[in-house]
N, C-alpha and C positions, 0 to 999 in steps of 0.2 A: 545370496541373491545372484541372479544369473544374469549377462551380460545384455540380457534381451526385457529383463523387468527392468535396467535399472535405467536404459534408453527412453521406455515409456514415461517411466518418471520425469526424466529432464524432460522429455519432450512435453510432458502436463506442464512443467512448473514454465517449460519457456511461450509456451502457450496462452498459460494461463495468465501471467505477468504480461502479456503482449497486447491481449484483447483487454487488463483492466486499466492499463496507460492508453490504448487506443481513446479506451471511454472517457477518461481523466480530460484528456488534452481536445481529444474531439467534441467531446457535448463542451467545454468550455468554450473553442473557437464556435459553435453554434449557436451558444445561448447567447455570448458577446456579439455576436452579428445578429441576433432576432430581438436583443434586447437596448440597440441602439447604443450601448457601453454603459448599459445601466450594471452596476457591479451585483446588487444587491439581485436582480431578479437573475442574472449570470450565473452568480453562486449556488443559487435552486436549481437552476437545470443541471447546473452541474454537479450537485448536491444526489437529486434523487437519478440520476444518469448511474452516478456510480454505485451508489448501496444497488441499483436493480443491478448489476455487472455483478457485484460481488457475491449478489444472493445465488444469480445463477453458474457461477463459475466453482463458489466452493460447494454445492451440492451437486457440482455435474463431475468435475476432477478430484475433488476430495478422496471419493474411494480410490483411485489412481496414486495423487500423492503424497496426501492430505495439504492440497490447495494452500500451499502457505507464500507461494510470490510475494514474497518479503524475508529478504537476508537477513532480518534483526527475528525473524521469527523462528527461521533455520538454525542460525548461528545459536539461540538457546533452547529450543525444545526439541529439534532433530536430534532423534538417539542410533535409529536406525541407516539409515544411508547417509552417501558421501555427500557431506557437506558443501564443501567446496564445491562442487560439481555445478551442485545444484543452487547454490550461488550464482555461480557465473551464468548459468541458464536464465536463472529470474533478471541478473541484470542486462543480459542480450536480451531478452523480450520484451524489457523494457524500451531499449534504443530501439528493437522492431515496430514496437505500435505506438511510440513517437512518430518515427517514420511514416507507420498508415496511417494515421491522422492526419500527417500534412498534406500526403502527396491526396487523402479522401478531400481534401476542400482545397485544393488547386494551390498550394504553399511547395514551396522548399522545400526537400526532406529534412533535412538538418537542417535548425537557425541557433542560433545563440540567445540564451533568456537572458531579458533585462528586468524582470521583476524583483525590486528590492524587497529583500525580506531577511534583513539583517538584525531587529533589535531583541534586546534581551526578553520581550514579552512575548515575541516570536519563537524564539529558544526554549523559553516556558513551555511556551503550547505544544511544542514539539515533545516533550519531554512527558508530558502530562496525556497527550495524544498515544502514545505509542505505551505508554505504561497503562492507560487504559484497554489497548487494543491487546495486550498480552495477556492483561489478567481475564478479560474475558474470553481470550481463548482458554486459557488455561481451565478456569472455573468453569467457562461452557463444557469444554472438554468433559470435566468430569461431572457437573450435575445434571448437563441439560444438553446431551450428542446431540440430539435430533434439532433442538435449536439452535447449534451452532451460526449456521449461516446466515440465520434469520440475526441471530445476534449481534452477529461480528458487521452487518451490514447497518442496520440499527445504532451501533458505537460511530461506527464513521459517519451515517447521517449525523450525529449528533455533533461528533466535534470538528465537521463543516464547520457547523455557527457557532459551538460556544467555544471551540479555540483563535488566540489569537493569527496562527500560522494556518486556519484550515485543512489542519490534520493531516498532514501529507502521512505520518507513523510508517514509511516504509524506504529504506537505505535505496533501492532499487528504482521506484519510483520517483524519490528525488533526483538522482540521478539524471533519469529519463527528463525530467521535466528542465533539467539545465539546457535540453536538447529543443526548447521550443520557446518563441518570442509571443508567444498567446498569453490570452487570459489564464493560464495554469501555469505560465514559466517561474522559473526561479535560477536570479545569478549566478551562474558559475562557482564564483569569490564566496557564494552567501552558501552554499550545497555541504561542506563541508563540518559546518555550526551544527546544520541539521541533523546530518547524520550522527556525530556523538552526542546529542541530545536526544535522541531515538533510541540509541544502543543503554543508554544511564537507563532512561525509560523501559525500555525493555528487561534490563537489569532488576532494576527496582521490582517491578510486577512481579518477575518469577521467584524473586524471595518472597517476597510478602504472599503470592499464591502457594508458595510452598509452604508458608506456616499455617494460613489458613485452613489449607486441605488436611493439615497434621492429624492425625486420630494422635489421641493419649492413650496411653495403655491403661486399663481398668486396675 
C-alpha cells in the first residue's frame, strides 16, 4: 500500500471517530438540557443520535477504511494495515470531537468527567457490550455485508438500554468521554476498568465467531 492510501485511511478512521464522539457527548449535552435532567428521556436522544451517526458514518467511510473507530476493533480483526497508526488516529478523533462538542454548546474544550461508573455490573455491561458489538461485526461481515451498518448501529441502540454501563464497547471513545463533565462523561480513575473489559469482550467474540463461522470438512 502506498503512502498516499494509507493517509486516507487514517484520515477516515480520525474523522470518523471525531464526528461519532461529537454525536456521543453532543446530542447527550442537548437531550440533558431539552429534557430538564430527565436521564431517562436524555438516554433516547442520545440513544437514537448515535446509531443515526453510526449508520451513516460506516456506509459512507467504510469503503475507505472499513469504519472501525474502535481500537478494540482494530487491534483484532485489522489484518491488512498499520495498526498502530490507526489506533492513535481513532483516539485523536476522539479528543477532536470532545473538543467540538464543547466549544458547539458554549463549554470548555477540555473538562474532566465526573460520572461514576465504577461497579462491577458496569464492568459486565461493558464486557457483554463490546463482545456483542464484535461478534456482530464479525458474522455481519460474513453473512450479511450489505447490513452491516444497519446492524452494527442496531446492537448499540440496543445496549444503550439493556446494558448496565450504556455500551460505551469502544477503548477510544471511553477515552474521549473522560474528556467531558456532561451527561456522557466518564471518571478518569473509572476509564481504565472499561477498557480491559472491552478488550476480554472483544476477545471473547472473535473466538466464539471463529468457531461459529468454522465449515467442517465433508
Amino acid at each position: 500500500m502506498n503512502g498516499a492510501a494509507m493517509k486516507r485511511i487514517l484520515a477516515s478512521e480520525l474523522l470518523g471517530t471525531a464526528l461519532l464522539v461529537a454525536t456521543v457527548i453532543g446530542s447527550g449535552i442537548m437531550a440533558d438540557r431539552l429534557s430538564g435532567g430527565n436521564d431517562a428521556v436524555a438516554l433516547l436522544g442520545n440513544t437514537a443520535a448515535t446509531a443515526a451517526v453510526l449508520y451513516v458514518l460506516i456506509s459512507l467511510l467504510g469503503p475507505i477504511s472499513g469504519a472501525q473507530f474502535n481500537p478494540a476493533v482494530t487491534l483484532f480483526l485489522e489484518r491488512r494495515h498499520n495498526r498502530g497508526a490507526m489506533i492513535l488516529a481513532q483516539v485523536a478523533g476522539g479528543v477532536l470531537g470532545a473538543m467540538l462538542a464543547h466549544v458547539m454548546f458554549g463549554l470548555e474544550p477540555v473538562q474532566q468527567g465526573i460520572k461514576v461508573r465504577a461497579t462491577p455490573g458496569e464492568w459486565l455491561g461493558e464486557t457483554v457490550a463490546t463482545f456483542g458489538l464484535l461478534l456482530t461485526i464479525r458474522l455481519g461481515a460474513r453473512y450479511r455485508p450489505d447490513s452491516l451498518p444497519a446492524l452494527v448501529a442496531a446492537w448499540i441502540t440496543a445496549g444503550y438500554w439493556f446494558t448496565s454501563s450504556t455500551s460505551f464497547a469502544n477503548p477510544a471513545v471511553t477515552l474521549a468521554r473522560t474528556l467531558t463533565g456532561s451527561f456522557s462523561g466518564i471518571r478518569p480513575v473509572d476509564a481504565p476498568a472499561f477498557i480491559l473489559m472491552q478488550l476480554l469482550g472483544a476477545g471473547a467474540a472473535v473466538a466464539l465467531s471463529g468457531w461459529l463461522m468454522k465449515e467442517d470438512k465433508a
